[in-house]
C-alpha distance (Angstrom), angle and dihedral (degrees) to the residues before:
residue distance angle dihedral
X1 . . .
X2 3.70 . .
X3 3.83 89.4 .
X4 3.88 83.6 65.2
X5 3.76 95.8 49.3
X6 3.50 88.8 48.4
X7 3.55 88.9 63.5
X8 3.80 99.7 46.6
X9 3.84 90.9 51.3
X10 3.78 87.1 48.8
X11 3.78 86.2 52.7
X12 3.83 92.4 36.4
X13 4.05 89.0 59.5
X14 3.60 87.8 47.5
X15 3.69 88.7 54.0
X16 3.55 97.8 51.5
X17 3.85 91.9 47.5
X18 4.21 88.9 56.7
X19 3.96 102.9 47.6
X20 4.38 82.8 61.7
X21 3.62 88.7 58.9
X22 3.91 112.9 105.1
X23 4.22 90.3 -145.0
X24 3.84 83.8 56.3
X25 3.91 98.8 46.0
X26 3.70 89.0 51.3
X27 3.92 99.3 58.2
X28 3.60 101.8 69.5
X29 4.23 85.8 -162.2
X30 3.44 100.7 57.4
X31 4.03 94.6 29.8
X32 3.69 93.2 52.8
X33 4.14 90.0 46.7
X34 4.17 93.6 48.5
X35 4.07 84.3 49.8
X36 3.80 100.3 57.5
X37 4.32 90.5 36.5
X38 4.25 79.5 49.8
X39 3.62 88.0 51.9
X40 4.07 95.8 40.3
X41 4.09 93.5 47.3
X42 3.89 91.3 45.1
X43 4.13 88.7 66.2
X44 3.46 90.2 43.9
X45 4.48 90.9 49.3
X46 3.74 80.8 48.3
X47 3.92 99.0 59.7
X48 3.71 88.0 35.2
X49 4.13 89.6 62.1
X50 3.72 83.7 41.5
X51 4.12 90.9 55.7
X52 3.96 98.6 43.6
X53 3.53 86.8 48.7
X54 4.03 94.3 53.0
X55 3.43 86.5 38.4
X56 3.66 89.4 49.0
X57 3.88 94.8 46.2
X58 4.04 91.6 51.7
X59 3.90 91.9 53.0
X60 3.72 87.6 42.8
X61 3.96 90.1 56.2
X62 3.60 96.1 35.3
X63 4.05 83.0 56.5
X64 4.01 95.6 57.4
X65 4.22 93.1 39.8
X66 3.78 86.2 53.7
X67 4.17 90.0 46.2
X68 3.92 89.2 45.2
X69 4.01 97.4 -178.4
X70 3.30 97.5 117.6
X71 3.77 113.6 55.8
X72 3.99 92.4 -172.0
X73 3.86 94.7 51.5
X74 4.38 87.3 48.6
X75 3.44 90.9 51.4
X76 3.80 91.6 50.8
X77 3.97 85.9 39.2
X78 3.71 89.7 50.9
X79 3.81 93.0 53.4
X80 4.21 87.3 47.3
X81 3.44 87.7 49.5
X82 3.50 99.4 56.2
X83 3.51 98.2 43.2
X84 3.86 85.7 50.0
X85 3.35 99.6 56.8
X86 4.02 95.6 39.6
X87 3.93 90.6 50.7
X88 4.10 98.8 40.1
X89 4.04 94.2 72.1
X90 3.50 92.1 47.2
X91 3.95 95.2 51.9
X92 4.11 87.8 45.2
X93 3.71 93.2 51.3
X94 3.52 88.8 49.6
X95 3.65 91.9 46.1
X96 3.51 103.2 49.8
X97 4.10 86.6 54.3
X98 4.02 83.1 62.2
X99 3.64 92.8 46.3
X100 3.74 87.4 55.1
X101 4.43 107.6 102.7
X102 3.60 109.2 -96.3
X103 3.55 123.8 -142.2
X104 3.76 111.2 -107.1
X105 4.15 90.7 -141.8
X106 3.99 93.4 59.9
X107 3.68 93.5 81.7
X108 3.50 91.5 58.0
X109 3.63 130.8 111.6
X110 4.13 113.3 -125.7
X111 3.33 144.8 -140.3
X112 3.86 110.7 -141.5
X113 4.14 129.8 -152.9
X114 3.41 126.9 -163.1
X115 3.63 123.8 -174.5
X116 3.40 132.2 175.1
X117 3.74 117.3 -131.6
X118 4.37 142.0 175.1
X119 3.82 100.8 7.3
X120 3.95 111.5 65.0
X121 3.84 117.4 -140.6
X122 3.85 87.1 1.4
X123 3.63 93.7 59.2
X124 3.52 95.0 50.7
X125 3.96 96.2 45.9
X126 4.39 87.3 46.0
X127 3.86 77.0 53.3
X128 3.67 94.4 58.0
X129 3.84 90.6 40.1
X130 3.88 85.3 58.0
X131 3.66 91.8 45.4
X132 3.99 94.3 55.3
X133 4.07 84.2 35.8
X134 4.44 82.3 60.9
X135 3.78 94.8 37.1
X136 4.25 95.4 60.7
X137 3.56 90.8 41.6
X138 3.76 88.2 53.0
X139 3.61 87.0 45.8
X140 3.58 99.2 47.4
X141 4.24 89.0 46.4
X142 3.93 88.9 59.2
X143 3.68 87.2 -106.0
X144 3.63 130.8 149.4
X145 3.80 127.9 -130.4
X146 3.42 149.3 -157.5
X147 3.96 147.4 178.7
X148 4.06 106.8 -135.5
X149 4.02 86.9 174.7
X150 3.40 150.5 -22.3
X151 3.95 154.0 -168.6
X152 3.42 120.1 -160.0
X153 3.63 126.3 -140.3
X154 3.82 121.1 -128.7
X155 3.50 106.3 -111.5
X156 4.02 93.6 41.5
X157 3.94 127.0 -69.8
X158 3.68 121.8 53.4
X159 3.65 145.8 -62.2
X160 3.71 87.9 -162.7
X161 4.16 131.0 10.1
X162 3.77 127.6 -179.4
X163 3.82 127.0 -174.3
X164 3.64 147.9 159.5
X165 3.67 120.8 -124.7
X166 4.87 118.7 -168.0
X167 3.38 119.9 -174.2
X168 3.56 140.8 98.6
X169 3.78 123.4 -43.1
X170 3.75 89.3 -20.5
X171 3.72 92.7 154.5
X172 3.40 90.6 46.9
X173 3.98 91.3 59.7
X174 3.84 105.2 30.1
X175 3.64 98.3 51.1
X176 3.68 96.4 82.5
X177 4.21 83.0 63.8
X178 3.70 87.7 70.9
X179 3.52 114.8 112.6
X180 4.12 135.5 52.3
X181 3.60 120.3 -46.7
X182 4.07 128.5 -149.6
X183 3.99 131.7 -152.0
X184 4.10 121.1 -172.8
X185 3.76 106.0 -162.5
X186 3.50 146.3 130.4
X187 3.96 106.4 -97.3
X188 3.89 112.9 -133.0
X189 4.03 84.0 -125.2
X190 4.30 88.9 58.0
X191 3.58 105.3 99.1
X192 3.95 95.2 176.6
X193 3.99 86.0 60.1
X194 3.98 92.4 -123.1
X195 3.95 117.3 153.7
X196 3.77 113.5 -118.2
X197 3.80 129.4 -159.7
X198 3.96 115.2 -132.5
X199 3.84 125.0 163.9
X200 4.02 132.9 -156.8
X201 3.75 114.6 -163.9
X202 4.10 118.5 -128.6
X203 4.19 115.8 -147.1
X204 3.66 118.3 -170.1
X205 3.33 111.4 -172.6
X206 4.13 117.7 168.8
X207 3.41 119.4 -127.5
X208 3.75 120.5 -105.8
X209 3.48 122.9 -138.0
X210 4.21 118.7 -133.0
X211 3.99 88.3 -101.8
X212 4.25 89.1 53.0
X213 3.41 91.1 60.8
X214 3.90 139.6 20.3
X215 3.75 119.9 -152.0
X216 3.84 122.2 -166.6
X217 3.57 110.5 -149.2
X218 3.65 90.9 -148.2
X219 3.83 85.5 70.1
X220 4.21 95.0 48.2
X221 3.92 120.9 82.0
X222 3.68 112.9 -153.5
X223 4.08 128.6 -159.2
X224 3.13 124.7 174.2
X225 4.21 122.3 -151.9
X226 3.79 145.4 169.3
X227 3.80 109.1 -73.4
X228 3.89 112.5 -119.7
X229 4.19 121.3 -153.4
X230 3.79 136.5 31.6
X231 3.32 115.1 -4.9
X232 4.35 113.9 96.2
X233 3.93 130.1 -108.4
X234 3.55 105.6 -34.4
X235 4.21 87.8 61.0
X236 3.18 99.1 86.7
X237 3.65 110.3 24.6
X238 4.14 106.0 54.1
X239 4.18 122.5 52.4
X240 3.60 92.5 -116.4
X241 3.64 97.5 135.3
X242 4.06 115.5 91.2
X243 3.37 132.1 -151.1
X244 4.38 117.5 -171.5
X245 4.20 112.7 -165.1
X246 4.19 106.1 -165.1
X247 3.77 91.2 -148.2
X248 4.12 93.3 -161.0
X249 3.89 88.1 57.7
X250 4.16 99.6 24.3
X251 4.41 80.7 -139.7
X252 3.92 103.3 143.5
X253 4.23 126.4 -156.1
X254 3.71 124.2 -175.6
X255 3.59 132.2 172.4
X256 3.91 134.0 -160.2
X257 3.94 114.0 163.2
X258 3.96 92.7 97.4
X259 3.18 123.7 80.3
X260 4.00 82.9 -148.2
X261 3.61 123.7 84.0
X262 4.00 87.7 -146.0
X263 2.88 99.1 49.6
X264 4.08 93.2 45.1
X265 3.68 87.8 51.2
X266 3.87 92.0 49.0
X267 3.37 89.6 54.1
X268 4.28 105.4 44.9
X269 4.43 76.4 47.7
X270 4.02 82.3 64.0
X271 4.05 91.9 45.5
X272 3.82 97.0 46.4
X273 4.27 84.0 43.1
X274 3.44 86.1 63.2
X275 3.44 106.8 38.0
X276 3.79 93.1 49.0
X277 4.17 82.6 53.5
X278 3.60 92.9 49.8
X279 3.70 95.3 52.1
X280 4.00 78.2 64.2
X281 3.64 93.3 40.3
X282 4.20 94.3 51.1
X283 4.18 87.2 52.1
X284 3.52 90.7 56.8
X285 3.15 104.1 40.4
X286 3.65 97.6 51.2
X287 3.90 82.1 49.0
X288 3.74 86.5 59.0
X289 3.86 99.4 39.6
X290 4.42 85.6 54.4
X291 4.00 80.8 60.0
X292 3.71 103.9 43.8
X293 3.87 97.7 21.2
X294 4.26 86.0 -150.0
X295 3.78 113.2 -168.3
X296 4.11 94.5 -142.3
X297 3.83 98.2 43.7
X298 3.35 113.6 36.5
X299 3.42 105.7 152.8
X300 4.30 93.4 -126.4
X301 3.89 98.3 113.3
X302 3.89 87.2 -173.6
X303 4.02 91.7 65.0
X304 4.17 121.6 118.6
X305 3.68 97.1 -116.1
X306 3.73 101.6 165.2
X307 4.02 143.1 13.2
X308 3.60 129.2 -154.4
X309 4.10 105.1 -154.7
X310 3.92 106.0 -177.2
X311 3.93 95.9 -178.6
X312 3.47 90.4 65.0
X313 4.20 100.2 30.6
X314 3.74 91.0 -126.3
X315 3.91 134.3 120.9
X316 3.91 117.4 -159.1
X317 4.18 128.1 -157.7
X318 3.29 99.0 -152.7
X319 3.73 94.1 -165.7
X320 4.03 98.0 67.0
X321 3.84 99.1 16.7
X322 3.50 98.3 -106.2
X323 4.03 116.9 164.1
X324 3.96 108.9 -175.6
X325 4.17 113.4 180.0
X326 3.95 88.8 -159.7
X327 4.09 97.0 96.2
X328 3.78 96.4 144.0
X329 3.66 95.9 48.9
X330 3.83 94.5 38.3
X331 4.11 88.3 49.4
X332 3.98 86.7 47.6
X333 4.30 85.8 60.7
X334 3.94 105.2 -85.1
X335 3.52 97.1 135.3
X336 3.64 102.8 134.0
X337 3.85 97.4 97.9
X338 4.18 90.5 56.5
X339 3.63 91.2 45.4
X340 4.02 90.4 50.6
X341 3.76 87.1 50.8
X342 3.47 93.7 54.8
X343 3.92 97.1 45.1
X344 3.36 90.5 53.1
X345 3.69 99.5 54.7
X346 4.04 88.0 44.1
X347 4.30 84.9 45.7
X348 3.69 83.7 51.2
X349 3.93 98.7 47.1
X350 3.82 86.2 46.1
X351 3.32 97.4 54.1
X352 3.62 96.7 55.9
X353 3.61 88.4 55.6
X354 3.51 90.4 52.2
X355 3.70 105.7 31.6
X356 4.30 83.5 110.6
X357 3.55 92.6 73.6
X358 3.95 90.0 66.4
């Protein structure tokens, strides 16, 4: 293992020694890439120092034991040892989960989609539920949001909801929410009191960056229209709101949450970015999933990954088996505990594949 770390840290010096060079700085591509390995590397130098010295301390103690003059120093070396040798398979095992490749979209911020789907005015209220669900997690991770657009439901929530989410490693966290959602409950509009099923499907698609993907504006169609929702006077009275068609790929992005057409436009340019680079993203990764055949990221965005029973207080992940009887909390944005689950089993998977490399 430390023959690995040796390498990173040679690699990590090298690092350091190319983000100080001026050709580096001034392409933003390559510059911008260099910073986040930098950044990656230095936790991994940090653990390393943190092994040789354990490593270090247990030779150290095994050294004075083994000379046994001193019974006060071999009772202290006793004590080092022990803690030594408890703490040093912990610190590998965590370790060799840091050594395993990362994937080079996980630090990326997202834009998420929620839709509701089979279910009516129930599906598009669960869809607001989900949305408020995504919005305290985000919240509670540091994160900031924002609504790019939206189409309200009927009866309250949404039939549609788009929003960006910038932080760190968002990608890298939300992408195990991709996939189609359930709820069993009675609707307020049941009078008989039986428990429906409705669904809402979750997108999360990571934003590209103008060097991911190039955009001819030749190939975008642009209308502009009257924005519809919250928003005060001006809403519905100036064509503000912008809608982009990429006629190669048919994939449409509009925005409406600025009052300014610029800055509308700007932002439905960032949605149909990323959309065009997750049309690449979902081919490869379903390439990847026929290889590894990974039970939390399959590539099939269409799959039933979670259900929301509110009889019985309980939401299910269907993809690792996990029951959790903690709906309210869950649906008021404590999601960490579901998303650990699921990194662990895709750690776990990973490491298998890897395990040569140790």
């Amino acid at each position: 293992m430390l023959d690995k770390l040796n390498i990173i840290k040679q690699r990590f010096d090298e690092v350091a020694d190319l983000i100080i060079q001026p050709d580096i700085i001034s392409d933003q591509k390559k510059y911008v890439q260099l910073n986040k390995e930098y950044k990656d590397l230095k936790t991994l130098v940090d653990k390393r120092s943190d092994y040789i010295e354990l490593t270090n301390n247990l030779k150290e103690a095994e050294e004075i034991i083994a000379d046994g003059s001193d019974p006060e120093m071999v009772e202290m070396a006793k004590m080092q040892y022990d803690e030594s040798k408890e703490a040093l398979p912990l610190l590998e095992e965590e370790i060799k989960v840091m050594l395993i490749p990362k994937d080079p979209e996980d630090a990326k911020d997202v834009v998420m989609e929620i839709r509701a789907g089979t279910g009516g005015d129930e599906a598009s209220i669960f869809a607001g539920d989900l949305y408020r669900m995504y919005a305290k997690y985000c919240e509670s991770k540091g994160w900031k949001s924002n609504i790019i657009d939206l189409s309200e439901g009927t009866s309250g929530g949404y039939k549609e909801i788009h929003f960006e989410v910038m932080g760190e490693d968002v990608y890298g966290t939300l992408k195990f929410e991709a996939g189609v959602h359930r709820v069993q409950r009675v609707p307020q509009t049941e009078t008989q009191g039986r428990v429906h099923t409705s669904a809402a499907t979750v997108m999360v698609i990571p934003e590209a960056e103008d060097f991911d993907v190039q955009i001819d504006p030749k190939d975008v169609r642009v209308d502009f229209f009257c924005s519809s929702g919250p928003g005060g006077q001006s809403v519905n009275t100036t064509y503000s709101a912008v809608r982009l068609t990429h006629i190669p790929t048919g994939l449409v992005a509009q925005c409406q949450d600025q009052k300014s057409q610029h800055k509308n436009k700007e932002k439905a340019f960032k949605v149909l970015r990323s959309r065009l680079y997750d049309m690449e993203l979902a081919k490869k990764q379903e390439a990847d999933a026929a290889k590894r055949n990974s039970q939390v990221s399959s590539g099939d965005r269409s799959a039933k990954i979670r259900t929301y029973n509110y009889p019985q207080g309980r939401v299910t992940d269907h993809r690792i088996g996990l029951t959790l009887y903690d709906l309210q909390n869950i649906l008021n944005g404590d999601i960490q505990k579901i998303i650990d689950e699921l990194r662990l089993v895709e750690n776990t998977e990973k490491l298998k594949e890897a395990s040569e490399i140790f």
